[in-house]
N, C-alpha and C positions, 0 to 999 in steps of 0.2 A: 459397784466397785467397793473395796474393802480397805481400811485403815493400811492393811499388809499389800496392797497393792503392785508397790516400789519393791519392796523386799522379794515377793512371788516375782515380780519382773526380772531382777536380778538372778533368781536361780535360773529363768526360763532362757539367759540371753549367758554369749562371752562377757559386753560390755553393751552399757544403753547409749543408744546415741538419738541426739536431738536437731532439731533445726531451730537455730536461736528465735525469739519470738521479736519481729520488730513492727515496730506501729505502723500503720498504714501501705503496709503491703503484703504479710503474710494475712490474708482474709484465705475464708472458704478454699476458695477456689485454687490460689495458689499455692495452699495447705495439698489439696487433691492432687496438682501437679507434682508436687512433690513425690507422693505416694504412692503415684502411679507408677512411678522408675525404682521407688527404694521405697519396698512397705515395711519394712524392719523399723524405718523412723518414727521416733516416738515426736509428735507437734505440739506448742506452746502456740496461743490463740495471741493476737494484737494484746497490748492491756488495755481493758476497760477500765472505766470508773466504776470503785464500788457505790459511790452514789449516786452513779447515772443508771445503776442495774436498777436499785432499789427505788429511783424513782420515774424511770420511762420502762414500761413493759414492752414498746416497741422495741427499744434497744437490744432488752433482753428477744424479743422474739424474731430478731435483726441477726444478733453475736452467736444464740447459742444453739439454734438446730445447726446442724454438718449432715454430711453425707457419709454415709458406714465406712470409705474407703478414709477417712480422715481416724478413727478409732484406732485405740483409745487419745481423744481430744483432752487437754489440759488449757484449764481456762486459766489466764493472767488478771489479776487485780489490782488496781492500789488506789489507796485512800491515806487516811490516817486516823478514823475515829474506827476503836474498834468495834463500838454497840452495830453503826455502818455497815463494816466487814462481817458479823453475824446474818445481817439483815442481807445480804448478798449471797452468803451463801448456799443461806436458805431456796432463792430462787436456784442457784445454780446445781441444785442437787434434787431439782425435781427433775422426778425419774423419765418425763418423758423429753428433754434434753439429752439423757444417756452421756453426761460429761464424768469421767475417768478421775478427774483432780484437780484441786484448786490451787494457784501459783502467788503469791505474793512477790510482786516487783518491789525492792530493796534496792535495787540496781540502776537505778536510770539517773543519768548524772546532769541534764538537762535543766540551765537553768530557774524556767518557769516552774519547772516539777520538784528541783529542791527549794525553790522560795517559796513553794505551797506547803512544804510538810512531808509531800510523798517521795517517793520512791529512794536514792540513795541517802537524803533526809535522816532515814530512819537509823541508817550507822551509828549517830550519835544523839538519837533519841531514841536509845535505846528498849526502855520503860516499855514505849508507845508499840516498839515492834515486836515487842514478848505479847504484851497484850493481845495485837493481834492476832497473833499465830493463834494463841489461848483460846480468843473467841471465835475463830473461826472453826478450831478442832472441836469444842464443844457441840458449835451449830452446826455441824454436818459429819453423815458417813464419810463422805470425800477424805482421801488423804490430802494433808495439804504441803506445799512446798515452798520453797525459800528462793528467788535468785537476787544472787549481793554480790557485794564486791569485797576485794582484801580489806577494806576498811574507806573510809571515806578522805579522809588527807596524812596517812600513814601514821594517825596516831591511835588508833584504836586497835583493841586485842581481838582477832578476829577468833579466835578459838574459844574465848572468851563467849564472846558474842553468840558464836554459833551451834557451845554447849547449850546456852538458856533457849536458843531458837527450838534445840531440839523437846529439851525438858518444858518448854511449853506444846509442842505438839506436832513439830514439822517430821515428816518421815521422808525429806530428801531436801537436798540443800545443790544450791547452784552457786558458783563462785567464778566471776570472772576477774582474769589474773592483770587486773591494774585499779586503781584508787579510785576512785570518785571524781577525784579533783583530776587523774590521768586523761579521765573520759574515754576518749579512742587513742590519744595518741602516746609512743611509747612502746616498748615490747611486753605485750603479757608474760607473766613471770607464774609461772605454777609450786613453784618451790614453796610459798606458803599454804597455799592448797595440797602439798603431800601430807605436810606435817599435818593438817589439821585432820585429816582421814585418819590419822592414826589415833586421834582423840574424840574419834564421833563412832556411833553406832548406827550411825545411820546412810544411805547412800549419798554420796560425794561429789559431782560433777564437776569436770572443770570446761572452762568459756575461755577463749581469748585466742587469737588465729591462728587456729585451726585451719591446715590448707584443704585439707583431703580426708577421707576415710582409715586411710593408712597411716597420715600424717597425726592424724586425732589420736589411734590405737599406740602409736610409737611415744607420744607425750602423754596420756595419763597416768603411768605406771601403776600403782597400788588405788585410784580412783577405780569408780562405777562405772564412767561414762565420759563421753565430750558434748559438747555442743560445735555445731556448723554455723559462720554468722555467715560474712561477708563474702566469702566462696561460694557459698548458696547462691548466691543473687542467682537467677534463671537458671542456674544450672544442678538441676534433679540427679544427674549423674555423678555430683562431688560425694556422695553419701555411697560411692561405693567404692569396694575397696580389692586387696588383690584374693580374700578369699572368696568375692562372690564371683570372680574370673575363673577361679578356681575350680569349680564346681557351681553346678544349679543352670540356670539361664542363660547367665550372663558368658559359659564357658567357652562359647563358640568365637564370640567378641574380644578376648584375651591380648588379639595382636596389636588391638586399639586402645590398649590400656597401659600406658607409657608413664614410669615415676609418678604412679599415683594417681592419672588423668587419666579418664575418659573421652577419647576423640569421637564424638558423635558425628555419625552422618549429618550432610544439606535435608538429607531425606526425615532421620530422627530430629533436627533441627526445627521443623518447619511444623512435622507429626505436634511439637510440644507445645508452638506455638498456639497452633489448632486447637489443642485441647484446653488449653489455658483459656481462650479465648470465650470458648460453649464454655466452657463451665463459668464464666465471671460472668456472661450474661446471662446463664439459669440462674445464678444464685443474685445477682443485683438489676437484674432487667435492664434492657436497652438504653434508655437515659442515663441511668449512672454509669452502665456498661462502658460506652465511646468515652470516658471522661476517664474510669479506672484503667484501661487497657492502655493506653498511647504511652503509659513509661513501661511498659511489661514486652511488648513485641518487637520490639526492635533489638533487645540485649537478647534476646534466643540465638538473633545468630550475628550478632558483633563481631566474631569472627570470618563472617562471610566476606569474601575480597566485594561484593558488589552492593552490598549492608545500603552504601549513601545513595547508590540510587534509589533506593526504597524507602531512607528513614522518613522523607516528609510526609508520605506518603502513612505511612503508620504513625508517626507521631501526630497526626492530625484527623486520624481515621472516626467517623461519625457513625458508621453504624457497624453491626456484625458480620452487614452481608459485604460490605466492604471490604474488610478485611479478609471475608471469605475470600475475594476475588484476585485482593493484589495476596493472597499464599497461593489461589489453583496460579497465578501468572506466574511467580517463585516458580511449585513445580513446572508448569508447562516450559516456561523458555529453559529453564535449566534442569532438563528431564533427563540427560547426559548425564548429570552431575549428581545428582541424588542420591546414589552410594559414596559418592566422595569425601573425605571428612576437611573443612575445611582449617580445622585447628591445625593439622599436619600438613599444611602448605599445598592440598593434593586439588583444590581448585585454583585457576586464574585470571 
């Protein structure tokens, strides 16, 4: 990958669209699920630590191989030393990784993470997050990226802030529309993310709830892009929208695509869960597998009228072949029902 990365991205797309990156559930696997329904999606990795890269090569030989259907992969980091963030980069731009871009988390409004230094921290230690960007553009071909926030407790210039981001070396910037001190709660506000597009060169993304594909493309007006957070959660179908109904694949499906939603099948339900499932145990093996999987299977089809007989049942599920057994039971007793979509009330 090339410094112009972002920029070639943007001629190649209408607008980019992302799946927000959050710790401890978008790994590998659930990256894959994603991709698998909407490959158009560009992925952001968990955040690591820049000096757990630099200092466990398991980690790194843990975090950053992926699977091709995950490309182009963007890797998340944060620290605060930037000699650190060099020495990270370095690893994550060796070529046989094949990682796409490096992310700097700016954004994370998490107690423990702003009383270390890192992540939304960095709003008003300002200094510290030029630096970064600096050494990290230096140490690597990688383009590197930004996600922040409007400012940290609505006193800082975010256009301000996000001119030097660029003039140190960032060639895309992510901005989600509430404060630091907001956190989650609060309506995200984009209005200061328009203005700021008009005073950057570079691409502009905006974050904040986002319901839908449609709902993304109708709110960032003059931006590059949106991100997906909370809609995401298991559902690979929020990343699509009424032009891929339109035309291509999806065009047959159109009658199940209602203000913005995609009503999946019991049958596509079950299919996603399946897949989620192989692939978290290729990529973390069996022991970690039954431990990572029991909050991922049961939200695929929360929707399903018959969900609570099953959840103990998958929330406490110990192996793969397990879980094999209680989805072939899904299909089998409700093999009637498997073209049904249960978000449209059409099972009972």
């Amino acid at each position: 990958m090339s410094k112009s990365f972002w920029q070639d991205q943007i001629h190649h797309h209408e607008k980019l669209v992302f799946l927000a990156p959050m710790d401890g559930y978008w790994d590998s696997a659930y990256r894959q699920s994603m991709k698998r329904i909407s490959p158009h999606v560009f992925c952001i990795s968990e955040f690591y630590s820049a000096d757990g890269l630099i200092h466990s090569k398991f980690l790194a030989d843990s975090v950053l191989p992926h699977q091709t259907i995950e490309d182009p992969l963007i890797i998340q980091i944060f620290g605060k030393d930037p000699e650190v963030f060099a020495k990270a980069a370095k690893i994550i731009s060796d070529p046989s990784y094949n990682i796409a871009g490096i992310d700097v988390n700016m954004g994370c409004p998490a107690k423990k993470v702003v009383r270390s230094g890192h992540g939304s921290s960095l709003l008003i230690n300002e200094n510290t997050a030029f630096d970064i960007v600096k050494a990290l553009d230096e140490a690597t071909h990688l383009p590197i990226s930004v996600k922040t926030r409007l400012s940290f407790d609505g006193n800082q210039d975010l256009i301000k802030f996000a001119q030097w981001l660029q003039k140190a070396g960032a060639k895309l910037i992510t901005i989600h529309g509430r404060t630091a001190k907001q956190a989650y709660t609060w309506n995200a506000d984009f209005t200061n993310i328009y203005e700021l597009k008009k005073n950057l060169d570079i691409p502009v993304i905006g974050n904040g709830d986002v319901e839908n594909y449609d709902d993304g493309m109708s709110k960032i007006q003059n931006l590059d892009g949106f991100m997906i957070w909370r809609k995401s959660f298991w559902n690979p179908w929020a990343f699509l929208g009424t032009k891929h109904f339109e035309s291509g694949i999806w065009k047959d499906h159109i009658s199940w695509f209602k203000n913005g939603i995609y009503h999946p099948t019991l049958g596509e339900m079950l299919e996603a869960m399946d897949f989620h499932a192989e692939k978290l145990v290729a990529t973390k093996g069996e022991k970690k597998w039954s431990l990572e999987i029991r909050k991922h299977l049961v939200q695929y089809i929360k929707s399903f009228p018959w969900v609570k007989e099953y959840r103990k049942r998958l929330v406490t599920t110990e192996s793969y072949g397990q879980t094999q057994e209680t989805i072939a039971e899904l299909r089998n007793k409700f093999s009637a029902d498997l073209l049904k979509r249960p978000g449209l009330g059409e099972i009972e």
